[in-house]
mmCIF file of the N, C-alpha and C atoms, coordinates in Angstrom:
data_MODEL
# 
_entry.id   MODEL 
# 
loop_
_atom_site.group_PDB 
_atom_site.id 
_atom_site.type_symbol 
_atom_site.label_atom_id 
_atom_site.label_alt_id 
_atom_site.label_comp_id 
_atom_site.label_asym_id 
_atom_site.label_entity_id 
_atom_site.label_seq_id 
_atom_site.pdbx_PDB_ins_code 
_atom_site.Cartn_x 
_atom_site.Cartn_y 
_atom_site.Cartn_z 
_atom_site.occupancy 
_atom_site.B_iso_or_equiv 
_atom_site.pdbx_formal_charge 
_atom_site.auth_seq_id 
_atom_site.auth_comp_id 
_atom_site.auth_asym_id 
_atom_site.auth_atom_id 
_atom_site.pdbx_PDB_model_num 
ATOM 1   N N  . UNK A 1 1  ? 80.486  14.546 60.018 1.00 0.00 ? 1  UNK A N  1 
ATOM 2   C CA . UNK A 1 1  ? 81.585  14.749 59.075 1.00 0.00 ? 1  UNK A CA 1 
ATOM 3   C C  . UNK A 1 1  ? 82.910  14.845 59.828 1.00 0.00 ? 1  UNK A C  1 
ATOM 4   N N  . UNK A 1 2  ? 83.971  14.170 59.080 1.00 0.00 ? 2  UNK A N  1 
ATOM 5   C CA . UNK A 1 2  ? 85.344  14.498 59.943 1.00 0.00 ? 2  UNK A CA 1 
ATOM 6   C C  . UNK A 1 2  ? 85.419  15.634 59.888 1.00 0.00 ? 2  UNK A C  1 
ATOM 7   N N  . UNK A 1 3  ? 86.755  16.457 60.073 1.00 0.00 ? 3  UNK A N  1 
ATOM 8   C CA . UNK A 1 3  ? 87.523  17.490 59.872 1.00 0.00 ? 3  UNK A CA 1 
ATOM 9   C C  . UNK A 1 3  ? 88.182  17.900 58.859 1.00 0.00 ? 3  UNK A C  1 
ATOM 10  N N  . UNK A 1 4  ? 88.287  16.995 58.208 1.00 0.00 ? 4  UNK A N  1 
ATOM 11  C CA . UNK A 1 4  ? 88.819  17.373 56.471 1.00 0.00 ? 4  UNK A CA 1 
ATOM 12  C C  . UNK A 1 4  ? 87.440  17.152 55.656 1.00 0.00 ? 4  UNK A C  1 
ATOM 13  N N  . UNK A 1 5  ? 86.411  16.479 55.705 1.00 0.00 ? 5  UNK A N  1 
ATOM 14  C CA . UNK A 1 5  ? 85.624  16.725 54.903 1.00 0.00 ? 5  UNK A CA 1 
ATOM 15  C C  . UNK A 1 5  ? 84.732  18.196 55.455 1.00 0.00 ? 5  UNK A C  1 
ATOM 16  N N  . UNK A 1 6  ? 84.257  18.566 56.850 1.00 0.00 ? 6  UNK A N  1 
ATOM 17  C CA . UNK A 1 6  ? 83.757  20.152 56.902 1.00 0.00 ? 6  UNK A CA 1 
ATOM 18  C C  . UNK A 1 6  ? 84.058  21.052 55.662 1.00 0.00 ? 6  UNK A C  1 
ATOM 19  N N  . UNK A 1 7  ? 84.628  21.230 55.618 1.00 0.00 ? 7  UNK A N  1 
ATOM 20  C CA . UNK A 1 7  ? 84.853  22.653 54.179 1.00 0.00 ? 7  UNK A CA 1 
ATOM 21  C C  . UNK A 1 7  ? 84.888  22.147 52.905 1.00 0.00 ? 7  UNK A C  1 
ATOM 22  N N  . UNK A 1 8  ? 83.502  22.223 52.232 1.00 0.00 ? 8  UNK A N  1 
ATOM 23  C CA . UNK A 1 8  ? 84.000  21.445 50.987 1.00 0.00 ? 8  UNK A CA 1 
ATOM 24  C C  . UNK A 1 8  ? 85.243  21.638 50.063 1.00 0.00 ? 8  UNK A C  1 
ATOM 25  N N  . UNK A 1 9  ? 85.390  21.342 49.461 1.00 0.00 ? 9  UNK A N  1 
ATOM 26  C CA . UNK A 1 9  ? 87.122  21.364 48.102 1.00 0.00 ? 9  UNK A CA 1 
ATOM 27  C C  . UNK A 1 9  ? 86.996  22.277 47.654 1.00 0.00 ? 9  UNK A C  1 
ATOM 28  N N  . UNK A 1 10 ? 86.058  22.347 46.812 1.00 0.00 ? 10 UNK A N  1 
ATOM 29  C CA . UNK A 1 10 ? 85.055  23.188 45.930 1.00 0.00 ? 10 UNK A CA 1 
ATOM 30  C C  . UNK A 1 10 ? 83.810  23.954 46.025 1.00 0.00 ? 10 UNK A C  1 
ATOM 31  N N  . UNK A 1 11 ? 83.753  25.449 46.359 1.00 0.00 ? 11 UNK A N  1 
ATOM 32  C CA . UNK A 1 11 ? 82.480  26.413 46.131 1.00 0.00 ? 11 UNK A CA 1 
ATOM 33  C C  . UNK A 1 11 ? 82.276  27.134 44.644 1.00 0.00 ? 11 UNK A C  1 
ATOM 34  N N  . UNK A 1 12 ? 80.723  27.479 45.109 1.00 0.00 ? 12 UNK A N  1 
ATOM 35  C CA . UNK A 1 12 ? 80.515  28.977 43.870 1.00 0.00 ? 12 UNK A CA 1 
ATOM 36  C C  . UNK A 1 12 ? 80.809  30.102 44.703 1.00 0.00 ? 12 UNK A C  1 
ATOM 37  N N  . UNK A 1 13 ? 81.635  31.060 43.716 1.00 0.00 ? 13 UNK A N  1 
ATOM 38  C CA . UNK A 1 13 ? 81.668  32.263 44.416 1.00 0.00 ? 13 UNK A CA 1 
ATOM 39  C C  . UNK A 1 13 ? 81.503  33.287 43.420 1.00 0.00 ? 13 UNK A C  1 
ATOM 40  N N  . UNK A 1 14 ? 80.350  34.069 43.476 1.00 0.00 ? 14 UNK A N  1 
ATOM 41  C CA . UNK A 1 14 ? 79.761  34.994 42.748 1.00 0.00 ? 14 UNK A CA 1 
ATOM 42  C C  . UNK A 1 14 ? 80.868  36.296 42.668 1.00 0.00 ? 14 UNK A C  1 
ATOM 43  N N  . UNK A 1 15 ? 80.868  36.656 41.066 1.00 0.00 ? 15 UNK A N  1 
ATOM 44  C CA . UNK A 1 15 ? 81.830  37.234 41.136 1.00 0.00 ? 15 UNK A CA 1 
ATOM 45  C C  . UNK A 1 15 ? 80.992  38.664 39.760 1.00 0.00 ? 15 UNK A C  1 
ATOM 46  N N  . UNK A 1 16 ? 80.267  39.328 40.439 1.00 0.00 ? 16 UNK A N  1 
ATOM 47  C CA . UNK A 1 16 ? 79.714  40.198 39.309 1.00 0.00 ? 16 UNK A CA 1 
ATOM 48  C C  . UNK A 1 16 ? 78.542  39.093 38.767 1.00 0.00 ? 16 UNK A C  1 
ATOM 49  N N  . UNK A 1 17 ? 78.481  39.455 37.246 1.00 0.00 ? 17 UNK A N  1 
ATOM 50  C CA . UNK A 1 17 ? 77.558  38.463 36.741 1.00 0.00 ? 17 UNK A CA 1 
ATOM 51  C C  . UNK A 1 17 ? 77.443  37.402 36.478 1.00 0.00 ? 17 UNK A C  1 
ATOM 52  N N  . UNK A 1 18 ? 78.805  36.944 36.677 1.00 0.00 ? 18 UNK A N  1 
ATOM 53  C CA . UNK A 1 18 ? 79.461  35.612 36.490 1.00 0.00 ? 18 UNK A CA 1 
ATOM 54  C C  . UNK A 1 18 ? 79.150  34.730 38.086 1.00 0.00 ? 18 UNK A C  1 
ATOM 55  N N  . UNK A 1 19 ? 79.332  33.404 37.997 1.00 0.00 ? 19 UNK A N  1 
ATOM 56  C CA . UNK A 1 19 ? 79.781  32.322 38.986 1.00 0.00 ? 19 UNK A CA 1 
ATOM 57  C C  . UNK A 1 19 ? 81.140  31.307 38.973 1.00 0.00 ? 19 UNK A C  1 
ATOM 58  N N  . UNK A 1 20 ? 82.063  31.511 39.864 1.00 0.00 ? 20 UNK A N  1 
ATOM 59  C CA . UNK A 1 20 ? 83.462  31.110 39.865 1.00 0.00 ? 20 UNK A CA 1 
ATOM 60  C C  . UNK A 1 20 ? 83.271  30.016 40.694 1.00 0.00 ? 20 UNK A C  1 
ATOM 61  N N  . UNK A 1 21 ? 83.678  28.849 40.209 1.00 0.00 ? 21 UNK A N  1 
ATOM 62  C CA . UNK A 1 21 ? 83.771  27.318 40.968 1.00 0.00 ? 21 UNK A CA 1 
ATOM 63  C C  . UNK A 1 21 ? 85.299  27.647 41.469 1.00 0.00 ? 21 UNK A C  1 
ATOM 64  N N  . UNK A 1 22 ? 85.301  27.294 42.820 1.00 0.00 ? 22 UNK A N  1 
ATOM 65  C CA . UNK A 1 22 ? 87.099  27.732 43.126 1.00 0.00 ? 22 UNK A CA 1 
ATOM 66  C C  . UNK A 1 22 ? 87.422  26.336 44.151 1.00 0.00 ? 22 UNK A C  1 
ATOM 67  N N  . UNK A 1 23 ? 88.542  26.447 44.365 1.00 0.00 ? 23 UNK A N  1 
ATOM 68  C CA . UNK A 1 23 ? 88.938  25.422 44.993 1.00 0.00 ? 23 UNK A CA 1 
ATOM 69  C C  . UNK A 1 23 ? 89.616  26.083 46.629 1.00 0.00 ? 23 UNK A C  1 
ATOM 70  N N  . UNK A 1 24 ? 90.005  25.648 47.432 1.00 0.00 ? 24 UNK A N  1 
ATOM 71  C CA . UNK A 1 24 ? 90.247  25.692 49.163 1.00 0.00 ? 24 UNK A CA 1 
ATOM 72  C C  . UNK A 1 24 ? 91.577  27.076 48.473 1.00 0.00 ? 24 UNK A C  1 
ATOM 73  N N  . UNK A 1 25 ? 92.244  26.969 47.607 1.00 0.00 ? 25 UNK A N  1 
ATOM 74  C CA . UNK A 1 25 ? 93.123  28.147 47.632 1.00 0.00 ? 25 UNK A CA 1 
ATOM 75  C C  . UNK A 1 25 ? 92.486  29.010 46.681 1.00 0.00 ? 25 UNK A C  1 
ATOM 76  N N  . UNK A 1 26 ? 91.358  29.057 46.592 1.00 0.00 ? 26 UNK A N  1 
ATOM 77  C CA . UNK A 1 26 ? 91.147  30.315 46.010 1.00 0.00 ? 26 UNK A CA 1 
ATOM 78  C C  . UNK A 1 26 ? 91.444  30.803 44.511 1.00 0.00 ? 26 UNK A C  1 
ATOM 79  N N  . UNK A 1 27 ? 91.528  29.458 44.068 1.00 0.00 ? 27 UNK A N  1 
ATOM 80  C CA . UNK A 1 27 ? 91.818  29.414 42.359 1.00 0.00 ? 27 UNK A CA 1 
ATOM 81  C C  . UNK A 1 27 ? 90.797  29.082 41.917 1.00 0.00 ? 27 UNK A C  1 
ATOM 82  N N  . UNK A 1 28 ? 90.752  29.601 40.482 1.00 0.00 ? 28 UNK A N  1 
ATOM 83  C CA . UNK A 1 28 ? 89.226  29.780 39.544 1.00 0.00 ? 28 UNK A CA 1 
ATOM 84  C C  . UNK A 1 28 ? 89.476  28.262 38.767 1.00 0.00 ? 28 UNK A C  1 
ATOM 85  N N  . UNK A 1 29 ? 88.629  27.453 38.350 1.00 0.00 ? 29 UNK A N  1 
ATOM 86  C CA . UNK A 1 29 ? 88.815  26.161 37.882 1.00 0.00 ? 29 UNK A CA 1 
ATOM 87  C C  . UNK A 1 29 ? 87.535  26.378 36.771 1.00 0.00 ? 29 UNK A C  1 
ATOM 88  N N  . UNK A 1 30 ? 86.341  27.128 37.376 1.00 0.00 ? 30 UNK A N  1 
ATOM 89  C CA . UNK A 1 30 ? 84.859  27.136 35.738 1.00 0.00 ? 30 UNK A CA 1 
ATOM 90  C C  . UNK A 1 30 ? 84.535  28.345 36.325 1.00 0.00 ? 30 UNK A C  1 
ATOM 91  N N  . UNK A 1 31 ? 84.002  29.105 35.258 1.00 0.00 ? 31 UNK A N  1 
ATOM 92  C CA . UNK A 1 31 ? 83.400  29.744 35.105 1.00 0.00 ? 31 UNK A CA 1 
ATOM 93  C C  . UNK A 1 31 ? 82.050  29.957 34.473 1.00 0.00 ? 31 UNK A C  1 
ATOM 94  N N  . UNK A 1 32 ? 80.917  30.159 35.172 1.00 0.00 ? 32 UNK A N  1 
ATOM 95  C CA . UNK A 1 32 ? 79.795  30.101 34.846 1.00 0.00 ? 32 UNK A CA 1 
ATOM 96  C C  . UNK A 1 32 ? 78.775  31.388 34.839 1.00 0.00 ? 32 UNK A C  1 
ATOM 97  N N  . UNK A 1 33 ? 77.701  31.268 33.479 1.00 0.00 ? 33 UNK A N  1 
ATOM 98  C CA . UNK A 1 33 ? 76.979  32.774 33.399 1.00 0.00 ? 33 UNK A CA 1 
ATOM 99  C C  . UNK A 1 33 ? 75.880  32.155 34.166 1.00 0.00 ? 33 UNK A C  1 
ATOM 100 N N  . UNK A 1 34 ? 75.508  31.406 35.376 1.00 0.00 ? 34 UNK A N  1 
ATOM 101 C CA . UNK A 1 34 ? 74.550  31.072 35.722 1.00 0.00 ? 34 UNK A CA 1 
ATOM 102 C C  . UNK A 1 34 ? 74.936  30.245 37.463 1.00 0.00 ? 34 UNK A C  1 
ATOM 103 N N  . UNK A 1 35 ? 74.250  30.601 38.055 1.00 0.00 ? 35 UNK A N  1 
ATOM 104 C CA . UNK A 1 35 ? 74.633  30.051 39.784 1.00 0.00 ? 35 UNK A CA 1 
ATOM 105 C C  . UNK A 1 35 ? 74.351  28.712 39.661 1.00 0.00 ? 35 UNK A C  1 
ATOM 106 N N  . UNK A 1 36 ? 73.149  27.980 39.058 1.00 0.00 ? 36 UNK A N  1 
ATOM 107 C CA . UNK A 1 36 ? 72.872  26.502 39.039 1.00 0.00 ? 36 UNK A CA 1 
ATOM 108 C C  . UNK A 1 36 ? 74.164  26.056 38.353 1.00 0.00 ? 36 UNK A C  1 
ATOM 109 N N  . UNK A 1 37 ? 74.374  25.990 37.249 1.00 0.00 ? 37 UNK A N  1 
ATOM 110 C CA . UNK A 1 37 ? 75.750  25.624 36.209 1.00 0.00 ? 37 UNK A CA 1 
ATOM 111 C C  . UNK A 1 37 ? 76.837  25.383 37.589 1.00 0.00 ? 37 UNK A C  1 
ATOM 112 N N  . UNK A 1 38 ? 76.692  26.494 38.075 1.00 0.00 ? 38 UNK A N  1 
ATOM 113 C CA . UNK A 1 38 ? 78.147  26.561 38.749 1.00 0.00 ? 38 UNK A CA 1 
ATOM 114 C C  . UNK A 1 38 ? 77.920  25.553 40.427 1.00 0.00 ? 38 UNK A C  1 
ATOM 115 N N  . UNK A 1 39 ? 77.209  25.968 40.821 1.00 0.00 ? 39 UNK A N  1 
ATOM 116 C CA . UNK A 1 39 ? 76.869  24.829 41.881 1.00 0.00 ? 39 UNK A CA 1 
ATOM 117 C C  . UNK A 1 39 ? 77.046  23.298 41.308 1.00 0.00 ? 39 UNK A C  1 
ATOM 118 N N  . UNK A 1 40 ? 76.369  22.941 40.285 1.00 0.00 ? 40 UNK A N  1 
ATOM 119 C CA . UNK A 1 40 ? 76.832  21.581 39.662 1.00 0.00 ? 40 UNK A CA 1 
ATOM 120 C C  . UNK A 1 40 ? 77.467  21.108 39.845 1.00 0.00 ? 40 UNK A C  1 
ATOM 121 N N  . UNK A 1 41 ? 78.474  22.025 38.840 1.00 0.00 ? 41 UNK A N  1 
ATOM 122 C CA . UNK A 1 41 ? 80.270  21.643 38.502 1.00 0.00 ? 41 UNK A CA 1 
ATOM 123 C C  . UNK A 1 41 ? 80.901  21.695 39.931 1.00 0.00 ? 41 UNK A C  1 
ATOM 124 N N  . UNK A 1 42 ? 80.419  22.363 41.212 1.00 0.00 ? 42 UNK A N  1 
ATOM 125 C CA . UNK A 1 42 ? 81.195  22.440 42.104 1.00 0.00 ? 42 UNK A CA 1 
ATOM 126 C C  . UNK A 1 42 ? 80.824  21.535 43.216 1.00 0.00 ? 42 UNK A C  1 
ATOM 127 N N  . UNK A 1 43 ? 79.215  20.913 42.691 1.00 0.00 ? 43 UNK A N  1 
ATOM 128 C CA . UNK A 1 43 ? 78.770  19.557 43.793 1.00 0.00 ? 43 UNK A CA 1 
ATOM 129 C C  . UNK A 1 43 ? 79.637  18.403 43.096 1.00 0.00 ? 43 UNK A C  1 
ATOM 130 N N  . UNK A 1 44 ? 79.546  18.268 42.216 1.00 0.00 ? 44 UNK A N  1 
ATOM 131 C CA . UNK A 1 44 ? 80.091  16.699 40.783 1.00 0.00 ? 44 UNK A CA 1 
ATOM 132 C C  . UNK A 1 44 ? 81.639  16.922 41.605 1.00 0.00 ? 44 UNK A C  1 
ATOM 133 N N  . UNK A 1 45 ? 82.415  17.750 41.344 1.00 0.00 ? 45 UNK A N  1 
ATOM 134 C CA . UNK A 1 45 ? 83.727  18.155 41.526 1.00 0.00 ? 45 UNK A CA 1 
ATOM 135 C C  . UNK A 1 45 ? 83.964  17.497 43.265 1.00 0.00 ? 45 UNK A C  1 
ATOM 136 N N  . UNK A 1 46 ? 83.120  18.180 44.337 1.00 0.00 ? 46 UNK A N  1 
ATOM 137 C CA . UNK A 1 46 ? 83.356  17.468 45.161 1.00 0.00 ? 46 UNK A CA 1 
ATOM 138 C C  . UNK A 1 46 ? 82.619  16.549 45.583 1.00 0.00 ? 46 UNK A C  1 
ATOM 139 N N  . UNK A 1 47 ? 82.283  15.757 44.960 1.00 0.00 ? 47 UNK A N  1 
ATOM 140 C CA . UNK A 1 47 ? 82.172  14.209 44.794 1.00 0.00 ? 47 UNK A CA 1 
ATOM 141 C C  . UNK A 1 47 ? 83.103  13.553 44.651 1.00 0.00 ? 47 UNK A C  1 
ATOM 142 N N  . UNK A 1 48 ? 83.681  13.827 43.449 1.00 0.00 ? 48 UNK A N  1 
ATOM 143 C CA . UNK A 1 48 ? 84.795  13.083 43.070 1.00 0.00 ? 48 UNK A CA 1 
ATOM 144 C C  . UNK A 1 48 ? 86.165  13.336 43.541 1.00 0.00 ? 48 UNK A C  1 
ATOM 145 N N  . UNK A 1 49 ? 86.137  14.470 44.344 1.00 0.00 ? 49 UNK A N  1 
ATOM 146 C CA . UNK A 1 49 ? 87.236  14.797 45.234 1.00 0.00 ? 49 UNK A CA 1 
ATOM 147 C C  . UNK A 1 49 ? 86.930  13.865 46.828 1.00 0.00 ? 49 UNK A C  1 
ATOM 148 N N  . UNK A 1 50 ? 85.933  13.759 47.179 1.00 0.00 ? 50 UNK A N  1 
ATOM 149 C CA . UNK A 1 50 ? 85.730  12.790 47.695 1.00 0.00 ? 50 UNK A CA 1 
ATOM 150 C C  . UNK A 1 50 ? 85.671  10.897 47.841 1.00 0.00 ? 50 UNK A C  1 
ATOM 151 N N  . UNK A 1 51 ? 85.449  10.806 46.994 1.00 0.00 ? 51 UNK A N  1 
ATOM 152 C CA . UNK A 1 51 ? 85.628  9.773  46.286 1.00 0.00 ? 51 UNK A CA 1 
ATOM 153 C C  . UNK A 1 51 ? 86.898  9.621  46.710 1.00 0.00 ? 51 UNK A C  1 
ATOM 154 N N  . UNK A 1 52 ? 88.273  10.339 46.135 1.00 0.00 ? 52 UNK A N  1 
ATOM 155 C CA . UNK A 1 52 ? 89.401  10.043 45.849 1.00 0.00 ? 52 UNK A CA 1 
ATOM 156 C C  . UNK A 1 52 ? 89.891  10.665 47.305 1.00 0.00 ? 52 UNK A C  1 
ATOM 157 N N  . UNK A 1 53 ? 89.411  10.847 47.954 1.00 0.00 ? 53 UNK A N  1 
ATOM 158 C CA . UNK A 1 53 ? 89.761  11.148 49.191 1.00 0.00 ? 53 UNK A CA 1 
ATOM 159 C C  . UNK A 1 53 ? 89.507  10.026 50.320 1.00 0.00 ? 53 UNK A C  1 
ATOM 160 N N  . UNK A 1 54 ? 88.531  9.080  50.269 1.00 0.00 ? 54 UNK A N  1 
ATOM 161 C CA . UNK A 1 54 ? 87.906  7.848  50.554 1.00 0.00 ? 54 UNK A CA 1 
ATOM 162 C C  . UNK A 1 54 ? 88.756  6.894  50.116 1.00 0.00 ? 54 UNK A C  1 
ATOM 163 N N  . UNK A 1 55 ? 89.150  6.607  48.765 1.00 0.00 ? 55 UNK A N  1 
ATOM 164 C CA . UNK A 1 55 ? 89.924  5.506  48.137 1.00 0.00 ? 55 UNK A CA 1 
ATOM 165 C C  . UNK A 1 55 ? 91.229  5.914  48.692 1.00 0.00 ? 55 UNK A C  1 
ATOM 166 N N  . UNK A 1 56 ? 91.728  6.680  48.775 1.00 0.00 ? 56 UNK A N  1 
ATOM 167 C CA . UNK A 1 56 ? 93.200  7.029  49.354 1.00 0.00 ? 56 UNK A CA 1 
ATOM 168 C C  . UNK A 1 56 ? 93.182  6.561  51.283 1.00 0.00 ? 56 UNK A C  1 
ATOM 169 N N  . UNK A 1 57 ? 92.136  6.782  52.021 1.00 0.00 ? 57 UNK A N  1 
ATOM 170 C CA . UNK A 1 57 ? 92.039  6.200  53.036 1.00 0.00 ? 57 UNK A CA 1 
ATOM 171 C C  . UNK A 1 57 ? 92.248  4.699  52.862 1.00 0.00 ? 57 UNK A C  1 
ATOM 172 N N  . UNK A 1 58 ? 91.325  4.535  52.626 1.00 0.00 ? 58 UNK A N  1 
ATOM 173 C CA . UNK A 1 58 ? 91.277  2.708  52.115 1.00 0.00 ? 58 UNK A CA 1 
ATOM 174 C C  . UNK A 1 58 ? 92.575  2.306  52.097 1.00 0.00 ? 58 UNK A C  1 
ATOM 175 N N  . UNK A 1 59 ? 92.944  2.839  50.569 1.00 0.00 ? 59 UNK A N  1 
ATOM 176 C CA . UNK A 1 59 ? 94.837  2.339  50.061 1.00 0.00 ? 59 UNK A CA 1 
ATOM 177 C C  . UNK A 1 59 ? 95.943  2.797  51.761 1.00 0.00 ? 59 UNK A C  1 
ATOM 178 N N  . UNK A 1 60 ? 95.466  2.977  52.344 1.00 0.00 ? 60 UNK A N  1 
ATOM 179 C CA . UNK A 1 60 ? 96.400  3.849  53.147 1.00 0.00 ? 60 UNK A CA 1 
ATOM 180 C C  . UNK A 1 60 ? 95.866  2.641  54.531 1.00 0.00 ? 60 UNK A C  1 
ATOM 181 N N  . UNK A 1 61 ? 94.959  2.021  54.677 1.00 0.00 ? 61 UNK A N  1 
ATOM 182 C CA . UNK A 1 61 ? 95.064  1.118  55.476 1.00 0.00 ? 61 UNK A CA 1 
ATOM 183 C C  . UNK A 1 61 ? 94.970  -0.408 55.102 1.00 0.00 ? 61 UNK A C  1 
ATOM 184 N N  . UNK A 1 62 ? 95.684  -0.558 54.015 1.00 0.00 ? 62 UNK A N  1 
ATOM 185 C CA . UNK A 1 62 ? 95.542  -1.710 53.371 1.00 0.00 ? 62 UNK A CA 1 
ATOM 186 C C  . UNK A 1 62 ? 94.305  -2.232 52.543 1.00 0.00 ? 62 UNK A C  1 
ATOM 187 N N  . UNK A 1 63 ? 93.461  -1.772 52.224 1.00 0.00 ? 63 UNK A N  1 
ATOM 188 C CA . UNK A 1 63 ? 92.310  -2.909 52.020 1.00 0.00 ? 63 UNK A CA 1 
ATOM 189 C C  . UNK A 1 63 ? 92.457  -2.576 50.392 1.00 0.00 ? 63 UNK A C  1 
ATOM 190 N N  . UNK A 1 64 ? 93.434  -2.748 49.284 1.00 0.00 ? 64 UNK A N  1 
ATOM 191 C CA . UNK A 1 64 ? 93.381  -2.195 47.928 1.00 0.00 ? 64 UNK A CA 1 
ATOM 192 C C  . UNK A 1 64 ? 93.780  -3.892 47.679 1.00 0.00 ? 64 UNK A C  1 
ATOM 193 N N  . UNK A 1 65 ? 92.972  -3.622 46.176 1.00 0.00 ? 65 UNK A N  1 
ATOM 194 C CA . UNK A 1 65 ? 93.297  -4.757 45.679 1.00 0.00 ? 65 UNK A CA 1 
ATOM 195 C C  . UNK A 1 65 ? 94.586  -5.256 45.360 1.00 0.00 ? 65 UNK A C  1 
ATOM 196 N N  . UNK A 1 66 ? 95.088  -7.018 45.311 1.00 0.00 ? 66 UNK A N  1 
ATOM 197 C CA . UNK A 1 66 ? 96.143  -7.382 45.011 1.00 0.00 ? 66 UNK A CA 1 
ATOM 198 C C  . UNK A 1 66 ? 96.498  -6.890 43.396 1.00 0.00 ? 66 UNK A C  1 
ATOM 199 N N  . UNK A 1 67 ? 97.843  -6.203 43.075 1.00 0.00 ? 67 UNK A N  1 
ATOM 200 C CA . UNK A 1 67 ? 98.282  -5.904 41.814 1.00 0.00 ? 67 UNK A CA 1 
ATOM 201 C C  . UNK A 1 67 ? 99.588  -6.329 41.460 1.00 0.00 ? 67 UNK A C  1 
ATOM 202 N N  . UNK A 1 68 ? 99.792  -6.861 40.587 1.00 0.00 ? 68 UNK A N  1 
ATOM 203 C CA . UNK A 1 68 ? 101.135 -7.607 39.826 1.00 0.00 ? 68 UNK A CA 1 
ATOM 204 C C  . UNK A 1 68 ? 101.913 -7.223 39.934 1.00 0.00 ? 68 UNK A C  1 
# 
């Protein structure tokens, strides 16, 4: 893994009875009454933060498609 992908975007962080999906600053984004729920939303989440972290490389060394 590079150095920006090590720490994922997105964890669960158990908070009482609840599960808090948070992001690298520490902001609440879901809230979940269940640890699976919340792991989910916080694997899917950084996926697609990945994803868009990948496509922004790409665009950033040329290889994006021609657009009008």
């Amino acid at each position: 893994m590079s150095e920006e992908t090590d720490k994922p975007a997105y964890r669960v962080q158990p908070e009482g009875e609840r599960f808090c999906v948070v992001d690298q600053q520490g902001r609440v984004l879901i809230v979940c009454g269940d640890a699976g729920n919340a792991n989910q939303y916080a694997v899917l989440m950084n996926q697609a933060y990945l994803s868009g972290f990948k496509a922004g490389i790409r665009k950033s060394k040329g290889n994006r498609s021609i657009e009008n």
